[in-house]
BAVO-473693 format. One record per residue (C-alpha): x, y, z. Coordinates in steps of 0.02 Angstrom, whole numbers, plus 50000, padded with zeros to 5 digits. Each point is the difference from the previous one (the first is absolute). Layout:
BEGIN
XYZ
...
***
This chain:
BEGIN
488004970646042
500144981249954
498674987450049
501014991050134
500305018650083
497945004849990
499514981450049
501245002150163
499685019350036
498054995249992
500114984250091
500765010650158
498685015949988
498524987049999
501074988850140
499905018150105
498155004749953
500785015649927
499545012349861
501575003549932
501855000550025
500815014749963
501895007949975
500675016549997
501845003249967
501275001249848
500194984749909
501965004749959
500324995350211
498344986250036
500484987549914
498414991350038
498975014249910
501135000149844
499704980949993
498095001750009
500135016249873
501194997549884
499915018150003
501875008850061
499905016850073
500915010250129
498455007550073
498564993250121
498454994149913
498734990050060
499584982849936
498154991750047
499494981949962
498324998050046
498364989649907
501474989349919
500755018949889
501435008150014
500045019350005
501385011450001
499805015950059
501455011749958
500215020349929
499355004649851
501715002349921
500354980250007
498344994749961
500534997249795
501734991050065
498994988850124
498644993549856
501514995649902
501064992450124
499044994650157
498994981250025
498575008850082
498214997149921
499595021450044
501165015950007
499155013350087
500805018250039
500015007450176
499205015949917
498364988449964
499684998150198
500485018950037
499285010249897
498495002350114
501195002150152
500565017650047
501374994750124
501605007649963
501354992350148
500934986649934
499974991350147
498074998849975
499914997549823
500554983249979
498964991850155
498355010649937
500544991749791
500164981250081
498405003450115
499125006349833
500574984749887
499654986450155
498035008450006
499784997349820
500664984449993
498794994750155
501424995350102
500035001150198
501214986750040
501785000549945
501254986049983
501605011949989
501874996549988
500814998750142
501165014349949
498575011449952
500185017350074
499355000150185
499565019149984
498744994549873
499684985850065
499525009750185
498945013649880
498814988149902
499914989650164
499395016550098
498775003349854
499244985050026
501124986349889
500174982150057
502194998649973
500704982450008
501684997349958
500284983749910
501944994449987
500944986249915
498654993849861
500835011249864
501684995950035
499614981950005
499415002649820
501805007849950
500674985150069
499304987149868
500925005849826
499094998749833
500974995749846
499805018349944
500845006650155
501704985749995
499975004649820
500395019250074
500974993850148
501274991349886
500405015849882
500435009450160
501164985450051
500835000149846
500175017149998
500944999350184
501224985449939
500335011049850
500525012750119
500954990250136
501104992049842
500545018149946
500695002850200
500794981949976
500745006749846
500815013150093
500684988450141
500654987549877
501205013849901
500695007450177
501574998150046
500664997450186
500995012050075
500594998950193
498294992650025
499135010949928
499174999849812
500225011249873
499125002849810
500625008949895
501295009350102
498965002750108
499274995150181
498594988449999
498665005550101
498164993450034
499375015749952
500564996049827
499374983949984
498305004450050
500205013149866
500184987849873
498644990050079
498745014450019
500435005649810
499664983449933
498384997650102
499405018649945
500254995449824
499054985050010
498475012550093
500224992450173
500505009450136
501674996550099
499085001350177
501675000650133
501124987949909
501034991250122
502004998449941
500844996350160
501854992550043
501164996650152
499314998450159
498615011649917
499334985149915
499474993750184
498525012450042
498734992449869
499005018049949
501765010149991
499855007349817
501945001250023
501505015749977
501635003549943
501234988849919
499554982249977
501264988250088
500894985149889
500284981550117
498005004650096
498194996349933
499345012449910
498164998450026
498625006449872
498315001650012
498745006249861
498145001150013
499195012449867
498195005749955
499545000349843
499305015849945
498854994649881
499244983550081
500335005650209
500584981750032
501744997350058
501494988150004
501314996550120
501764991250003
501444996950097
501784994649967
501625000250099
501745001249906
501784999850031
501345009549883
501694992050067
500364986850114
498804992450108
500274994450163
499404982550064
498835008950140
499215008849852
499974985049882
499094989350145
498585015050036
499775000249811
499754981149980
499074998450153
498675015049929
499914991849840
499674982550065
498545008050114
499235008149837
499874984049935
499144991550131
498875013450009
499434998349813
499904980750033
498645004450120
498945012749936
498314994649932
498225001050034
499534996150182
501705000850056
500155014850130
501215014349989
500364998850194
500404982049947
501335004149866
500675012950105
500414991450148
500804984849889
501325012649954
500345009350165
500384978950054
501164999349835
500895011650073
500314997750189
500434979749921
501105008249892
500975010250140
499255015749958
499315005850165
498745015050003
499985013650140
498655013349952
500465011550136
501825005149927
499294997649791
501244982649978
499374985649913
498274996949907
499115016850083
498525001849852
498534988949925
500444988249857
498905008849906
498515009449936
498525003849861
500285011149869
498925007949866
499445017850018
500895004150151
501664992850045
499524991850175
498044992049975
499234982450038
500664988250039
501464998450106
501384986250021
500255006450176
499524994550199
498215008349948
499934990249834
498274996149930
499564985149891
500324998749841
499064999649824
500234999649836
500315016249919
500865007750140
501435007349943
501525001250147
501785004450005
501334987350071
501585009550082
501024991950162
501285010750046
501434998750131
500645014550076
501775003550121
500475018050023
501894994550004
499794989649859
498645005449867
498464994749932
499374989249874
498344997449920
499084993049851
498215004349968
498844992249870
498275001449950
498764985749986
498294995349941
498974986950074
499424987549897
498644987950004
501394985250064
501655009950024
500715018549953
500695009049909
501645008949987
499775015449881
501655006750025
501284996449861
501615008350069
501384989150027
501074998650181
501685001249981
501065006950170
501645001849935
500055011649870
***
């Protein structure tokens, strides 16, 4: 753990007149415990900060990879709190190891998690345990980006535009046939093109994560990965947000092309999302509020003549954005529930319009906030007619 994460984590056990705060789960689906652990592993440990040290508490079999790898200041094994215990259920074993550990650490009130396990949470609570779930302070942390961590953020990003350009590729040597598109004598489909996206991205040791290659009136339901052959004269909507595998962080990126001819009701949606991406990044810095930003583009739209009916999906129907680092939807949002927002947040910038008759189109960004400004760490170019 860093300074900033112990001074914060500390600051909110004292605030609570607790003796600890505790987590129990596997650090490859909490992102919040992988952040505090640096330690990646598909099954539960338990992780204690308490008298300003971290422990780890994990099976003896990871306790060599965890010194190496982990930012804890102790490993412990489970085996060390349960070799005196002769309980052999399993669904008694791991409440009786965390009861063991919190008596030697001389803990009787908790600060856990607020997804910590309620079974355990009920069993160390009926054995006497003081539980109080604490919830936001560590994703607030995640929130505010170190250099280290847009260092990591921008390798991923490169690594998606790397990916997106071989799909491009594909589009730009297709040829049109009765409205359809065809490589290489063959039908274009989206399930090649996130082929070549997934390839690229699993060369580059990210993972492709439900790329999105949609077309046609597809291209107008905004989480539709997309199927079948990819329609020439409609927006062809992508959409690629991997993980690295190494570092956990992510990146994410939108574009909308055309392969043919475009018509005007399509070339007026595209400017229209492209001009509201732009006022967006004019607005984002510190103290400016994501509810703020938000709402400045749903009005760029209605002035624009783009009228939004969330009931039947037409028009602007998501947020203009969100944070990104080691999951793909964090702090803070651009959205009606939009936070303030500081420097080091790190948040993606995609409008989107959206007629089932006509298609969608959307462009997605990601920014950093700076001390006066943002930003934009995305290098791929826009170009709709391809």
């Amino acid at each position: 753990m860093n300074s900033t994460q112990t001074e914060t984590l500390d600051q909110k056990i004292a605030e609570l007149h607790l003796d600890g705060y505790a987590q129990y789960a596997a650090s490859s689906k909490d992102a919040n415990l992988y952040y505090l652990t640096s330690f990646l592993a598909e099954d539960p440990f338990l992780f204690l900060r308490t008298g300003e040290q971290s422990v780890l508490i994990i099976s003896s079999m990871e306790k060599a990879r965890a010194l190496r790898s982990s930012g804890v200041d102790r490993v412990l094994t489970r085996e060390d709190f349960q070799k005196d215990s002769s309980e052999t259920e399993v669904d008694r074993a791991t409440p009786n190891m965390v009861a063991s550990v919190l008596r030697g650490c001389g803990i009787k009130r908790l600060g856990v998690n607020a997804d910590f396990p309620i079974g355990l949470a009920d069993e160390l609570r009926r054995t006497g345990y003081d539980i109080t779930p604490i919830s936001g302070s560590i994703e607030r942390l995640r929130s505010i980006k170190t250099a280290g961590e847009l260092k990591l953020m921008a390798q991923v990003q490169r690594a998606s535009e790397k990916a997106l350009a071989s799909a491009i590729a594909i589009l730009t040597h297709s040829k049109i046939r009765d409205n359809a598109l065809r490589y290489k004598g063959q039908v274009l489909t989206s399930e090649l093109l996130k082929s070549a996206i997934g390839r690229s991205l699993i060369d580059d040791a990210c993972t492709p994560q439900d790329v999105i290659a949609s077309s046609g009136e597809d291209s107008a339901l905004p989480h539709l990965t997309g199927s079948g052959p990819v329609k020439a004269n409609s927006t062809i909507v992508f959409d690629v947000f991997p993980q690295s595998v190494t570092s956990r962080y992510h990146a994410d990126m939108s574009r909308t092309v055309l392969r043919g001819d475009a018509p005007p009701e399509l070339f007026d949606m595209y400017s229209a999302v492209q001009e509201a991406q732009n006022l967006a990044f004019k607005m984002l810095r510190p103290g400016m509020s994501g509810v703020e930003v938000h709402l400045a583009v749903a009005d760029h739209f209605e002035q624009s003549g783009f009228q939004t009916n969330l009931d039947n999906g037409r028009g602007f129907i998501h947020s203009t954005g969100h944070g990104l680092g080691l999951e793909v939807h964090e702090l803070p949002f651009l959205s009606k529930r939009g936070g303030i927002l500081e420097k080091g947040n790190v948040v993606t910038v995609e409008p989107g319009l959206y007629y089932p008759s006509i298609g969608g189109v959307r462009l997605e960004d990601v920014a950093v906030i700076t001390h006066n400004g943002n930003r934009n760490i995305t290098q791929f170019p826009k170009e709709f007619v391809i």
